[in-house]
N, C-alpha and C positions, 0 to 999 in steps of 0.2 A: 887502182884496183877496185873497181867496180864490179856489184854484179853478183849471181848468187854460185858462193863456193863452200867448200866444209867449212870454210871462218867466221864470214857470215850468219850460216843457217846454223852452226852452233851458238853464238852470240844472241842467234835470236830466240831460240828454242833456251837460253839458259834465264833468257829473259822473262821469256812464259812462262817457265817453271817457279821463278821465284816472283813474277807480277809486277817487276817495273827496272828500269833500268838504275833506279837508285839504288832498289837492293841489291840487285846483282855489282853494284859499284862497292859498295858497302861490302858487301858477302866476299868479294876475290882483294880487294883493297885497292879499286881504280878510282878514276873519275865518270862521273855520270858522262861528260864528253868525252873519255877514251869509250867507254859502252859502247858509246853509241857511234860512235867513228868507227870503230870493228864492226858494231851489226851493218853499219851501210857499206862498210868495204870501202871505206874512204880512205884506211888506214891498217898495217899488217901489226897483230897483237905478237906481244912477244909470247915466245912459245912457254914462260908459264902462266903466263894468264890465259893464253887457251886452255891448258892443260886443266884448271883452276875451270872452267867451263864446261866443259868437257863432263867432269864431276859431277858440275851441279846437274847438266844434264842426265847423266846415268844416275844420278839419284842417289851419290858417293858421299856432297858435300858433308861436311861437318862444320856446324854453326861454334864459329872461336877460332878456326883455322887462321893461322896467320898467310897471309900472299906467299905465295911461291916461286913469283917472278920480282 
């Protein structure tokens, strides 16, 4: 799954929002390597850590939030 889809360009846009992909690994409760394997589309995120993205995107997150996937 390569390539640019909603999984991707949310992944990467939730990246920018929070400035790197640690925090955004830290923020949903992933790995810096799943991050980054969903922004490249290497790899399909289960649908709540999209959902957990999604969030930070729309500017929903709440810092303390436990993972939801």
């Amino acid at each position: 799954m390569l390539g640019d889809t909603p999984y991707t360009r949310t992944f990467r846009l939730a990246i920018d929002r929070l400035g790197s992909a640690e925090q955004l690994a830290q923020a949903i409760g992933a790995s810096v390597a799943e991050i980054e394997a969903w922004a490249a589309g290497h790899a399909h995120p289960p649908l709540g850590a999209f959902l957990n993205a999604i969030d930070v995107v729309a500017d929903r997150w709440l810092p303390g939030r436990p993972a939801q996937f």
